[in-house]
N, C-alpha and C positions, 0 to 999 in steps of 0.2 A: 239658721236653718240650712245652712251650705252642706255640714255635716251631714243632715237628715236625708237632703236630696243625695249625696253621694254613698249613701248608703243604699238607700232604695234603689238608685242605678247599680248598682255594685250587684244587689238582688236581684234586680232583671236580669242583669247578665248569669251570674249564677244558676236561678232558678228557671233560665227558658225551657221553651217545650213541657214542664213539668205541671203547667194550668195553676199558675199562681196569681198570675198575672191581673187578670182580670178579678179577683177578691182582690190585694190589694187596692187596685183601683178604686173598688167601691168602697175599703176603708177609709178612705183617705178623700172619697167627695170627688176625684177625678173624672172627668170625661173618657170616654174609648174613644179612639180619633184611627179610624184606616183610611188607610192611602189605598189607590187604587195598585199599585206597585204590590202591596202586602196584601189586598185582597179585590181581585179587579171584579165581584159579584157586588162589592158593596160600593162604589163607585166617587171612593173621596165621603163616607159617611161621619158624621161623630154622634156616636151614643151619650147625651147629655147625662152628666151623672142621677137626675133625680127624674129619669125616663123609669117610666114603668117596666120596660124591659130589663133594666138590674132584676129583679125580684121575680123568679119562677111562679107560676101558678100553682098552687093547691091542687094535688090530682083529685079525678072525680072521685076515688072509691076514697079518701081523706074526707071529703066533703058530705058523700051519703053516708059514712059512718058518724059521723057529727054534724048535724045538723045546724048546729051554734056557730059552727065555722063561717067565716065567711073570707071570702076568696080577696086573692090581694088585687087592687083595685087595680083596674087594664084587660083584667082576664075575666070579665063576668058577663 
């Protein structure tokens, strides 16, 4: 798996700034880990990968047009 990892770093480096990053991440079951250095609002945070904040909310006007919908679980 040395391959794999240096590939997927080879893609950070490549794809920065371009908002890949974070998908990756969630393919792959990763945690998001900011330093204070890279974001001093979040203060040394990690988003554990199976945090309900991976997963957007259903907007309302999704949800009143379907009824059956139900919202992904975090956001209800």
């Amino acid at each position: 798996t040395q391959a794999i990892n240096e590939v997927l770093n080879e893609r950070y480096k490549e794809l920065c700034y371009e908002g890949h990053r974070f998908f990756d991440l969630k393919r792959r079951g990763l945690p998001v880990t900011r330093s204070i250095a890279d974001a001093p609002s979040a203060a040394g945070t990690t988003l554990e990968a199976n945090n309900f904040r991976f997963v957007l909310p259903i907007p309302l006007p999704e949800m009143v047009a379907n009824p059956a919908m139900k919202q992904n679980p975090g956001y209800q």
